[in-house]
TORROTI-476028 format. One record per residue (C-alpha): x, y, z; residue in three letters; residue number from 1. Coordinates in steps of 0.1 Angstrom, whole numbers, padded with zeros to 4 digits, m for minus. Layout:
REM residues N
@X=X, Y=Y, Z=Z, rest=ALA, nr=NUM
...
//
This chain:
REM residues 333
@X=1097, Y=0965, Z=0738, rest=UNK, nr=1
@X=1126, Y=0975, Z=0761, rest=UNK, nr=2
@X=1121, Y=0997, Z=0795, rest=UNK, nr=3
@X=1136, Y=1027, Z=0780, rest=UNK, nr=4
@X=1111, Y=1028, Z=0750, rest=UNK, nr=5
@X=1081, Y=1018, Z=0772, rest=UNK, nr=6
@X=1090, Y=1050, Z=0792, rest=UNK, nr=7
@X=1095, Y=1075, Z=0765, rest=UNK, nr=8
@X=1060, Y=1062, Z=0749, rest=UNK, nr=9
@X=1047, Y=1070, Z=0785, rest=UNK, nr=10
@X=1066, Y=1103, Z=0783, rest=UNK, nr=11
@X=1047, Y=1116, Z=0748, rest=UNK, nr=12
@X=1013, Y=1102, Z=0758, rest=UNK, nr=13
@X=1018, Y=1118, Z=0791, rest=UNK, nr=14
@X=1024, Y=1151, Z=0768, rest=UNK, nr=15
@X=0994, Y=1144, Z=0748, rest=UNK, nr=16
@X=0972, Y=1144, Z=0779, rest=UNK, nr=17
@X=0961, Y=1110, Z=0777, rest=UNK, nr=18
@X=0965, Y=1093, Z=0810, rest=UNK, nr=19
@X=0950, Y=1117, Z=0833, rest=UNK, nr=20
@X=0935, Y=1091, Z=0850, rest=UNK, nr=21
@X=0970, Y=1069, Z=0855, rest=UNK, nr=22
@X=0984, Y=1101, Z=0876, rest=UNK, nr=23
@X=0964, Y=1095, Z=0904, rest=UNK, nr=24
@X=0992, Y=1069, Z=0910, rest=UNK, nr=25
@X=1015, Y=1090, Z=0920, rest=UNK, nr=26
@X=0994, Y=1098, Z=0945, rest=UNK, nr=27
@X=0980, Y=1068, Z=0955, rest=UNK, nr=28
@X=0955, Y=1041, Z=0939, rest=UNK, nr=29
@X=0959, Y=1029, Z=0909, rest=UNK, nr=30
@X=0994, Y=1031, Z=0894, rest=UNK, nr=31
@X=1008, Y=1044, Z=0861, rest=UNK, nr=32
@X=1021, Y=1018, Z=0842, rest=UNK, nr=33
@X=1052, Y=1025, Z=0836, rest=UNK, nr=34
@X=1065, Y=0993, Z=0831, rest=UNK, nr=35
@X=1062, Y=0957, Z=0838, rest=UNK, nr=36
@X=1078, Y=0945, Z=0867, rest=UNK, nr=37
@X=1097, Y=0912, Z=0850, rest=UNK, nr=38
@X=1125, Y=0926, Z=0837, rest=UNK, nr=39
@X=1130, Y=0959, Z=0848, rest=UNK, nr=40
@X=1155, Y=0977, Z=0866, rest=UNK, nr=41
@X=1151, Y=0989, Z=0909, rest=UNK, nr=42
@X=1174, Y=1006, Z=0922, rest=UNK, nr=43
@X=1177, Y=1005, Z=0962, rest=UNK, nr=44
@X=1193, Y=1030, Z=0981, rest=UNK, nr=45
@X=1196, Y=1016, Z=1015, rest=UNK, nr=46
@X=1213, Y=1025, Z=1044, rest=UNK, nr=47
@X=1236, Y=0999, Z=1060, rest=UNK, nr=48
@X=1245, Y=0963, Z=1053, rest=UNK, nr=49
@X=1265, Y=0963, Z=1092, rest=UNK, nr=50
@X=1234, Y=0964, Z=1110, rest=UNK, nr=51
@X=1211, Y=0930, Z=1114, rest=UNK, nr=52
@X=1182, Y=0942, Z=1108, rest=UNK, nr=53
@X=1187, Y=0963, Z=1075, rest=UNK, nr=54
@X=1207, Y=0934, Z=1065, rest=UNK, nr=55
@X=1176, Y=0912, Z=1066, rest=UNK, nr=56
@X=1156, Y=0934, Z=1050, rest=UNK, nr=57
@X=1181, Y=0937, Z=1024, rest=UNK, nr=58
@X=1185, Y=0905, Z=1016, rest=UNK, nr=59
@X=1143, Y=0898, Z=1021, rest=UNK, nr=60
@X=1139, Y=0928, Z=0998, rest=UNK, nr=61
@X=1160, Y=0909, Z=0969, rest=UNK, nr=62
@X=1148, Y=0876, Z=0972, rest=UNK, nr=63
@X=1111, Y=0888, Z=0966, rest=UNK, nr=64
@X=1124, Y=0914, Z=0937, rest=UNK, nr=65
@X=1139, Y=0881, Z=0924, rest=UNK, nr=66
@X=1108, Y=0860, Z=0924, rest=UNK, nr=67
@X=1092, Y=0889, Z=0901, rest=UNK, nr=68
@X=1118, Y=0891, Z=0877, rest=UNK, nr=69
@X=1130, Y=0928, Z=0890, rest=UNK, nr=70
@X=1166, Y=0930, Z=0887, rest=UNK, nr=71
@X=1179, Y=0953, Z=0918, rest=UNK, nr=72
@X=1212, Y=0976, Z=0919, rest=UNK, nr=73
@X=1216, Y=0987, Z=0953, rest=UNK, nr=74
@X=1235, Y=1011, Z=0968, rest=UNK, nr=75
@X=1248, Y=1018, Z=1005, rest=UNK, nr=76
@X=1255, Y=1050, Z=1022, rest=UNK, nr=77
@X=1261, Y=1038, Z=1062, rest=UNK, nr=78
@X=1235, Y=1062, Z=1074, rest=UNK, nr=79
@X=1250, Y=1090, Z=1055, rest=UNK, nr=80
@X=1227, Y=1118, Z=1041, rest=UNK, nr=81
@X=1254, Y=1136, Z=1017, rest=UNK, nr=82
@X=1263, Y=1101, Z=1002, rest=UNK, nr=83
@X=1228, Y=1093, Z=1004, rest=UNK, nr=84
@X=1216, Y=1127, Z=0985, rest=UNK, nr=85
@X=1248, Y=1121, Z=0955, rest=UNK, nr=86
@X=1236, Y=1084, Z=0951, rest=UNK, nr=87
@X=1204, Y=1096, Z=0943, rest=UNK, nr=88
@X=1215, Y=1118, Z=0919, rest=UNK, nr=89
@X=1235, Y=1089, Z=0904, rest=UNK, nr=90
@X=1207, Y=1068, Z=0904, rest=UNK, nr=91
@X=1181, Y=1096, Z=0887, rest=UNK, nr=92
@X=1207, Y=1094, Z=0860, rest=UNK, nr=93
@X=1207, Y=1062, Z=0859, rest=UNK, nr=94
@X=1170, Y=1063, Z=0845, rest=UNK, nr=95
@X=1157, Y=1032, Z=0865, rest=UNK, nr=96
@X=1122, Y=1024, Z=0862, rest=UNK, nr=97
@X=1120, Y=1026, Z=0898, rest=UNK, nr=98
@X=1138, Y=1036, Z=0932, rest=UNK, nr=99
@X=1130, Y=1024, Z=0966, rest=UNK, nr=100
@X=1148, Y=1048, Z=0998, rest=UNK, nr=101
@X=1156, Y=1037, Z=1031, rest=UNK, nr=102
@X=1160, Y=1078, Z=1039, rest=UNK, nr=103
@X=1189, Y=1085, Z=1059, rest=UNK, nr=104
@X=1179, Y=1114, Z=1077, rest=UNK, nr=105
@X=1140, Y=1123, Z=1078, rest=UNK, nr=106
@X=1149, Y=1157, Z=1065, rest=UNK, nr=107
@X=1178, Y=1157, Z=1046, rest=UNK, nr=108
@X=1159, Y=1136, Z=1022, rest=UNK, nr=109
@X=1132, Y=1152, Z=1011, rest=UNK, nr=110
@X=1154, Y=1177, Z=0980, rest=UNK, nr=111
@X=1163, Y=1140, Z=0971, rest=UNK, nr=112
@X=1127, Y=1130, Z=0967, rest=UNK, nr=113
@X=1121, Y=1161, Z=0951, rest=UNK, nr=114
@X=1147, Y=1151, Z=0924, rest=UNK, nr=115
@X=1129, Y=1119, Z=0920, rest=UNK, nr=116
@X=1098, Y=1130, Z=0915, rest=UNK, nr=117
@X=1110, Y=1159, Z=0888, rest=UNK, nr=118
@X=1125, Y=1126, Z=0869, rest=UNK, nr=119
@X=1086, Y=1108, Z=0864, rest=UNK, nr=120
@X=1106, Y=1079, Z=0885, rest=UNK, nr=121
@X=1080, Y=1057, Z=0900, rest=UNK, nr=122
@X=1090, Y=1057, Z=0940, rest=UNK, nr=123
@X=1085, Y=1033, Z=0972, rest=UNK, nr=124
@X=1100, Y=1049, Z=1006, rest=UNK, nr=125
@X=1107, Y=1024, Z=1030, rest=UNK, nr=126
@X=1112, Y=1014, Z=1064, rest=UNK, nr=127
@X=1118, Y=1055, Z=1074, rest=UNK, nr=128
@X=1086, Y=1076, Z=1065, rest=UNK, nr=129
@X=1096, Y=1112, Z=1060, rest=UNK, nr=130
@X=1072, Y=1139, Z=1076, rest=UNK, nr=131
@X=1037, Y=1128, Z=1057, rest=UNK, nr=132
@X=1032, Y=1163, Z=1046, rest=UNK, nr=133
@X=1059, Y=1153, Z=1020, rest=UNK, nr=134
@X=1039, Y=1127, Z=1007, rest=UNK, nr=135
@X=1030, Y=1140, Z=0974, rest=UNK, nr=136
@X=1065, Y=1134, Z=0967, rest=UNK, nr=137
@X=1061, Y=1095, Z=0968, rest=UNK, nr=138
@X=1039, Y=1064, Z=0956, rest=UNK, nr=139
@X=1041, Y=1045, Z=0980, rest=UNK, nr=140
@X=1056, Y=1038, Z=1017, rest=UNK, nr=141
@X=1057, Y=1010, Z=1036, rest=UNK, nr=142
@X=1073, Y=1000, Z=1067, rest=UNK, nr=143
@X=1070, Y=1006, Z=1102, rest=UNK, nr=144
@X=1042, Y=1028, Z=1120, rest=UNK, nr=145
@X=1073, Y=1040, Z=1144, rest=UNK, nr=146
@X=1048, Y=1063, Z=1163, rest=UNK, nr=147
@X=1028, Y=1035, Z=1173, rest=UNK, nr=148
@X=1056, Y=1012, Z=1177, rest=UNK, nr=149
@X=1071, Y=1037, Z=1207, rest=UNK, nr=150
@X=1037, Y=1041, Z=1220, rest=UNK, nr=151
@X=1034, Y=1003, Z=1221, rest=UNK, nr=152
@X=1069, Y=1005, Z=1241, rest=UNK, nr=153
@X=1054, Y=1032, Z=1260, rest=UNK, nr=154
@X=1025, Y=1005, Z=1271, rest=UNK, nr=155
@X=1049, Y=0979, Z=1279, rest=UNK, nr=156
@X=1070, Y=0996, Z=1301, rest=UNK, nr=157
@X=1036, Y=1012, Z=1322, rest=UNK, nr=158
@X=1032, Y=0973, Z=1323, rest=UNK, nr=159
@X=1063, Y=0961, Z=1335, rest=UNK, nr=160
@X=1067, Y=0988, Z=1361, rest=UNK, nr=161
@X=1033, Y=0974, Z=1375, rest=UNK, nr=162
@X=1045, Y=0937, Z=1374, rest=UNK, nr=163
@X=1076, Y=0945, Z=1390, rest=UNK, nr=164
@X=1059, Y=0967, Z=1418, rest=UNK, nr=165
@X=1073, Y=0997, Z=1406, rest=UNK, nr=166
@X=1047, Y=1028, Z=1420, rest=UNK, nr=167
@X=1051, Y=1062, Z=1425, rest=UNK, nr=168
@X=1076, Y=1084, Z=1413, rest=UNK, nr=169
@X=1095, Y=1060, Z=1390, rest=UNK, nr=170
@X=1126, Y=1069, Z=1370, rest=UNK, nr=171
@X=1143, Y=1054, Z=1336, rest=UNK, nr=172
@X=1165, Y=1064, Z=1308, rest=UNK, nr=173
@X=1161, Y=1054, Z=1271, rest=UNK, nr=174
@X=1191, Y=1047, Z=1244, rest=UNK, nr=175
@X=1184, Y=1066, Z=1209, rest=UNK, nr=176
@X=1191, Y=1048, Z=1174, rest=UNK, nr=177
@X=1206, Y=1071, Z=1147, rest=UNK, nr=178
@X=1199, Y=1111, Z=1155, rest=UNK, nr=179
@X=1174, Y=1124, Z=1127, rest=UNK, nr=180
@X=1160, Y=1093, Z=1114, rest=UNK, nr=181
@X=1123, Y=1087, Z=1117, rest=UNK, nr=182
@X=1127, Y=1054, Z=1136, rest=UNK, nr=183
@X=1146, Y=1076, Z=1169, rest=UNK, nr=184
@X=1122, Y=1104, Z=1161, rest=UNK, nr=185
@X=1092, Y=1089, Z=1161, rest=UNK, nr=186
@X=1094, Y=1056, Z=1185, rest=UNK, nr=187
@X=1108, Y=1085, Z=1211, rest=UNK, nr=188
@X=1076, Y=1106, Z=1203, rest=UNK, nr=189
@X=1054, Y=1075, Z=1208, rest=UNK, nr=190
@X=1071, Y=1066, Z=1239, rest=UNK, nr=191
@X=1072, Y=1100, Z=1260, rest=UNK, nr=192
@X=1036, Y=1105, Z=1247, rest=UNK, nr=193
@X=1022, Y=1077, Z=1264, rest=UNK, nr=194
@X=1042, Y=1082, Z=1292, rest=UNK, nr=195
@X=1032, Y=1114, Z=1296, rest=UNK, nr=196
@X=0994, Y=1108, Z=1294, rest=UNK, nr=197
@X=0993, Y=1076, Z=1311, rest=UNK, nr=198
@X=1021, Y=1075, Z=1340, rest=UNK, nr=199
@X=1033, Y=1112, Z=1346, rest=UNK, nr=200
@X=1046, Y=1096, Z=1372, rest=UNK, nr=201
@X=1072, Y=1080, Z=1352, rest=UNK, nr=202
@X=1108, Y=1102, Z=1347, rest=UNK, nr=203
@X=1130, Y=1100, Z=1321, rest=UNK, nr=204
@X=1164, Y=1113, Z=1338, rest=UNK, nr=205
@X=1185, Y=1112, Z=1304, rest=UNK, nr=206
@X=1189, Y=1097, Z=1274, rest=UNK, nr=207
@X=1223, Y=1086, Z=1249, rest=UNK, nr=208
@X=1220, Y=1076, Z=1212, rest=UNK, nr=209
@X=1234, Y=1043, Z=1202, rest=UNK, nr=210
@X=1230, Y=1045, Z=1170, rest=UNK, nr=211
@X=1214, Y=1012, Z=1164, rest=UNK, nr=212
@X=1247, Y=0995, Z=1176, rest=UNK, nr=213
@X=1250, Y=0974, Z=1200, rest=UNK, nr=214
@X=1286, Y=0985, Z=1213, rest=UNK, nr=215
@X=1278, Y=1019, Z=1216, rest=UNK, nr=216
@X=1247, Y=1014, Z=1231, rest=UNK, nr=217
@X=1265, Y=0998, Z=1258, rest=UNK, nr=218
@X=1289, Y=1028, Z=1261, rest=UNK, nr=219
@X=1262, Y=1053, Z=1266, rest=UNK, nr=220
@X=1239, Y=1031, Z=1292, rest=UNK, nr=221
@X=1275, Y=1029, Z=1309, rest=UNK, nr=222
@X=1274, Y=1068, Z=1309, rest=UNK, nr=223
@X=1237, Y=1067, Z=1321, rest=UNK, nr=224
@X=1242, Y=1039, Z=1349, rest=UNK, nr=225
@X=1270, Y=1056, Z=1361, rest=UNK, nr=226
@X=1253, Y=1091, Z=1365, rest=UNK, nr=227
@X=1220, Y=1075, Z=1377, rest=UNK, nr=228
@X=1225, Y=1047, Z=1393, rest=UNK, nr=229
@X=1204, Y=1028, Z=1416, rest=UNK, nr=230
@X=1175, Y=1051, Z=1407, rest=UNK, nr=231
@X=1168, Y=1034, Z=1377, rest=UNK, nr=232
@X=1139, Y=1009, Z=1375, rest=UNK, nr=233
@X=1136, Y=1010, Z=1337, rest=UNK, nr=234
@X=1150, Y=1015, Z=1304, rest=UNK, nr=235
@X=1134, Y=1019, Z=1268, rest=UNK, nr=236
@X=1159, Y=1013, Z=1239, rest=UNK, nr=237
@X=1151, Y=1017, Z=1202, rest=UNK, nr=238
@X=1159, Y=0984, Z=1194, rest=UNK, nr=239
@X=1163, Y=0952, Z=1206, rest=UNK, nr=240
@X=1207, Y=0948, Z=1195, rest=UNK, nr=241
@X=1207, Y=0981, Z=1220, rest=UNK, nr=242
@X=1188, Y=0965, Z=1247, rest=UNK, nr=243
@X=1214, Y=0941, Z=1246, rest=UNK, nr=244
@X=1244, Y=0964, Z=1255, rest=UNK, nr=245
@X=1221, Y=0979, Z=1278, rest=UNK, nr=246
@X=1217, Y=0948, Z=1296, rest=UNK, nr=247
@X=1260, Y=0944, Z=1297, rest=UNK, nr=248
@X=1261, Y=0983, Z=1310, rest=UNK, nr=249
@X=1239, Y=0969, Z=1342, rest=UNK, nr=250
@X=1258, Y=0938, Z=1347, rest=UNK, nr=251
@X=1292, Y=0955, Z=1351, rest=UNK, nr=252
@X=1275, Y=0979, Z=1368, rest=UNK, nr=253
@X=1263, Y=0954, Z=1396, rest=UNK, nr=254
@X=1227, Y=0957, Z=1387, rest=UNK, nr=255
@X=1203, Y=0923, Z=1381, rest=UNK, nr=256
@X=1186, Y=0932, Z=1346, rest=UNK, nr=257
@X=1160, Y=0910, Z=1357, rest=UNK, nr=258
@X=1149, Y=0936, Z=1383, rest=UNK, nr=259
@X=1148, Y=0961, Z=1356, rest=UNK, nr=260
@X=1119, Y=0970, Z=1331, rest=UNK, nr=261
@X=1142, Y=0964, Z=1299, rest=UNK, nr=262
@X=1116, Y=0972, Z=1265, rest=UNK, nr=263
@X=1133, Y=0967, Z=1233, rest=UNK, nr=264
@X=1118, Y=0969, Z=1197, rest=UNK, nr=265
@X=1122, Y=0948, Z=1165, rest=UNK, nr=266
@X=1117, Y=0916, Z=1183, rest=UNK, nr=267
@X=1152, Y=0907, Z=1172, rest=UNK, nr=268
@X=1170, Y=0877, Z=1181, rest=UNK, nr=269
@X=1191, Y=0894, Z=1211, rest=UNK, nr=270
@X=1155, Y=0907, Z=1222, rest=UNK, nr=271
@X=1139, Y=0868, Z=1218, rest=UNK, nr=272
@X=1171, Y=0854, Z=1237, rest=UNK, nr=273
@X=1165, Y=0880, Z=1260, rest=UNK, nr=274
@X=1131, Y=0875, Z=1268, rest=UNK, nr=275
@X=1138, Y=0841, Z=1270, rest=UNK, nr=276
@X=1165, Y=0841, Z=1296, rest=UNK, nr=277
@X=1142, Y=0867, Z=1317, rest=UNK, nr=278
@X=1168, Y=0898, Z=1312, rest=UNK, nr=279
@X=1144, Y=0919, Z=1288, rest=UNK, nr=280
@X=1107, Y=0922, Z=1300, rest=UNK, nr=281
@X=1095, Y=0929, Z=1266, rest=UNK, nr=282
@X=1100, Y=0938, Z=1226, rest=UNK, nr=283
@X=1078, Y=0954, Z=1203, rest=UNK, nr=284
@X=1075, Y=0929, Z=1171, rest=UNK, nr=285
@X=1089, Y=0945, Z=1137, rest=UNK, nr=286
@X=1098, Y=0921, Z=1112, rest=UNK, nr=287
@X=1127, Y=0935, Z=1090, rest=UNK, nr=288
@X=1121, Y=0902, Z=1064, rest=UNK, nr=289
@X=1080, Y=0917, Z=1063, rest=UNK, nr=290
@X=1098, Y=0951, Z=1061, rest=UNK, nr=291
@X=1116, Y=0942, Z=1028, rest=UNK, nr=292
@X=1090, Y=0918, Z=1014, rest=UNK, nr=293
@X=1066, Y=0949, Z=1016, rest=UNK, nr=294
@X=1090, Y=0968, Z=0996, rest=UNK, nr=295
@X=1095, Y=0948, Z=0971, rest=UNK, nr=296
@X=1057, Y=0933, Z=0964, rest=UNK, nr=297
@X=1049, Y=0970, Z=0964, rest=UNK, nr=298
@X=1073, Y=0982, Z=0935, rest=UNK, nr=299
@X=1061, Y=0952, Z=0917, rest=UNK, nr=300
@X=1029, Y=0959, Z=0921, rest=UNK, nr=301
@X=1032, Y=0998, Z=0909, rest=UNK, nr=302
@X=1054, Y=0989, Z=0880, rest=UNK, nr=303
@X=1025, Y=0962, Z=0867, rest=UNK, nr=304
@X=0999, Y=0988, Z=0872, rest=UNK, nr=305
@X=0980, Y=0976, Z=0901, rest=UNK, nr=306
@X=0960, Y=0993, Z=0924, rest=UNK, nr=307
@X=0981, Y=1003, Z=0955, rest=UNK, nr=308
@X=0972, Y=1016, Z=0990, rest=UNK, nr=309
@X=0996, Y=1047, Z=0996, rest=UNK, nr=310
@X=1004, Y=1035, Z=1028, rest=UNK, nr=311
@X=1011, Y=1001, Z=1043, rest=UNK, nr=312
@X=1023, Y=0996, Z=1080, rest=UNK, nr=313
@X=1036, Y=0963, Z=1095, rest=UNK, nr=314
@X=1018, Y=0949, Z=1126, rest=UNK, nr=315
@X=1033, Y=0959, Z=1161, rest=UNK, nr=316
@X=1024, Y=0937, Z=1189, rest=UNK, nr=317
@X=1042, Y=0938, Z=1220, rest=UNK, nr=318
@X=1059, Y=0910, Z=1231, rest=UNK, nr=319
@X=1070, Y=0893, Z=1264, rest=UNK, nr=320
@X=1075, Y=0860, Z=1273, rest=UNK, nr=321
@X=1041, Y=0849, Z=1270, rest=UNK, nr=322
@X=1039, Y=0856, Z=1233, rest=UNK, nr=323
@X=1078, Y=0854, Z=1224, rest=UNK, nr=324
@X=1071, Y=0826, Z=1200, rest=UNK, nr=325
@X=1052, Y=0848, Z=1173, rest=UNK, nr=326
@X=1091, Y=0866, Z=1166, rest=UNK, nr=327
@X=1102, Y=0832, Z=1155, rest=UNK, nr=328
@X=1091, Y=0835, Z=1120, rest=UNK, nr=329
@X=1100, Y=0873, Z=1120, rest=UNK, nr=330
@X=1135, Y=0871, Z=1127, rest=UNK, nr=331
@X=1133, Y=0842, Z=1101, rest=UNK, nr=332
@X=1145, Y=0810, Z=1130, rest=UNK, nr=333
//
């Protein structure tokens, strides 16, 4: 039987009140069966194929749908929520029997997933949860707790202002990823909140996006060492490629990143060389291959039927050069 008539027989039973029980899918549990996983079409709307770590998840995400027989389309909007809104449209039309979003922006998404959802398209968000009290709107998400991941950063860098002697009144800057995506939303929320609760003595003087970018990372924590100076014992960036042009900024500003509380996130390889050489006291692990092997085992699971949790986070450890070795597999080395 081919996709399309497997879904139109879903379609009239669906009518016909049958499968009352196979709608509690869409809302987590068991899954409707829409259709088998070998053999049917996923499209993946994604966001960029310029930064590492999407580009690992990417290519992660594929391989797995691979294994299962999926065949994948994907589509690419560079972190662009109109493109990103008109390729979901296109792919609606499209009639996959699923879709899997890396949202673009945490809130300009959420029509989009509304579209989806109007269409009886099984969905998997990934990597970007949108506010949970959307989650009606999708199967399943999995990907990143990025709350927890900044409050993990938040921990590290209390740490590392303790090794390095740091007391008192203490202040740092932090470098954003992408304005509006859960990742710089949520890791910042994690981060201050700790802060705030567990060293109030701690100061953020200012913050820059760098839009996951290593350049213009180093651009703005140029801007920030320049305005700040020699006051800053610390910085928190979003991600590890960041950290990185953080750690040029200092240097050609005549600051020793080793006397610095540097905390990245990913556990990329800049953050693992980092770590290594002593210029970045610690990372916060985040495995984009686990990212997009989640993904894809859970579309494959919802399109064979399988009982799903709603919700499945990655692990995030902190890591510093006592544990660096455990982002060896993550980073795929």
């Amino acid at each position: 039987m081919s996709q399309g008539h497997k879904r139109q027989n879903y379609l009239r039973n669906l009518m016909l009140g049958t499968v009352a029980a196979g709608l509690l899918g869409i809302f987590g549990g068991a899954a409707p069966a829409w259709a088998a996983a070998k053999g049917s079409k996923v499209i993946l709307l994604t966001v960029s194929q310029s930064c590492e770590y999407c580009a690992l998840h990417e290519r992660a995400f594929l391989k797995a749908a691979a294994a299962d027989g999926i065949n994948v389309e994907v589509k690419i909007n560079n972190f662009d929520a109109g493109q990103q809104a008109s390729q979901v449209d296109q792919a609606v039309a499209e009639h996959p029997d699923a879709i899997v979003v890396w949202p673009a922006d945490a809130s300009a998404i959420v029509p989009s997933l509304r579209r989806i959802k109007k269409a009886g398209i099984p969905l998997v968000v990934t990597n970007s949860m949108p506010n949970p009290k959307y989650q009606s709107l999708w199967n399943i998400y999995t990907g990143p707790d990025d709350l927890g991941n900044g409050q993990q950063a938040g921990e590290a860098m209390i740490q590392g202002l303790k090794a390095k002697g740091y007391t008192g009144n203490t202040d740092i800057f932090v470098i954003l990823g992408v304005l509006g995506t859960p990742p710089q939303i949520n890791r910042l929320d994690g981060f201050t909140g700790v802060l705030k609760a567990k060293a109030p003595m701690v100061k953020i003087d200012g913050s820059q996006p760098g839009n996951w970018d290593q350049t213009q990372a180093t651009d703005a924590a140029a801007a920030l060492f320049t305005q700040y100076g020699a006051h800053i014992k610390g910085v928190y960036a979003e991600a590890d490629n960041m950290l990185a042009g953080v750690i040029v900024a200092a240097q050609r500003a005549g600051l020793d990143p080793k006397t610095l509380v540097l905390v990245g996130s990913n556990c990329s390889v800049e953050g693992v060389n980092a770590i290594t050489a002593g210029t970045q006291y610690a990372t916060v692990l985040q495995s984009p291959i686990d990212d997009g092997n989640y993904a894809a085992q859970a579309v494959a699971d919802l399109l064979d039927g399988k009982s799903v949790p709603k919700t499945r986070f990655l692990p995030h450890p902190t890591i510093t050069a006592e544990n660096v070795a455990m982002c060896n597999a993550a980073i795929g080395r």
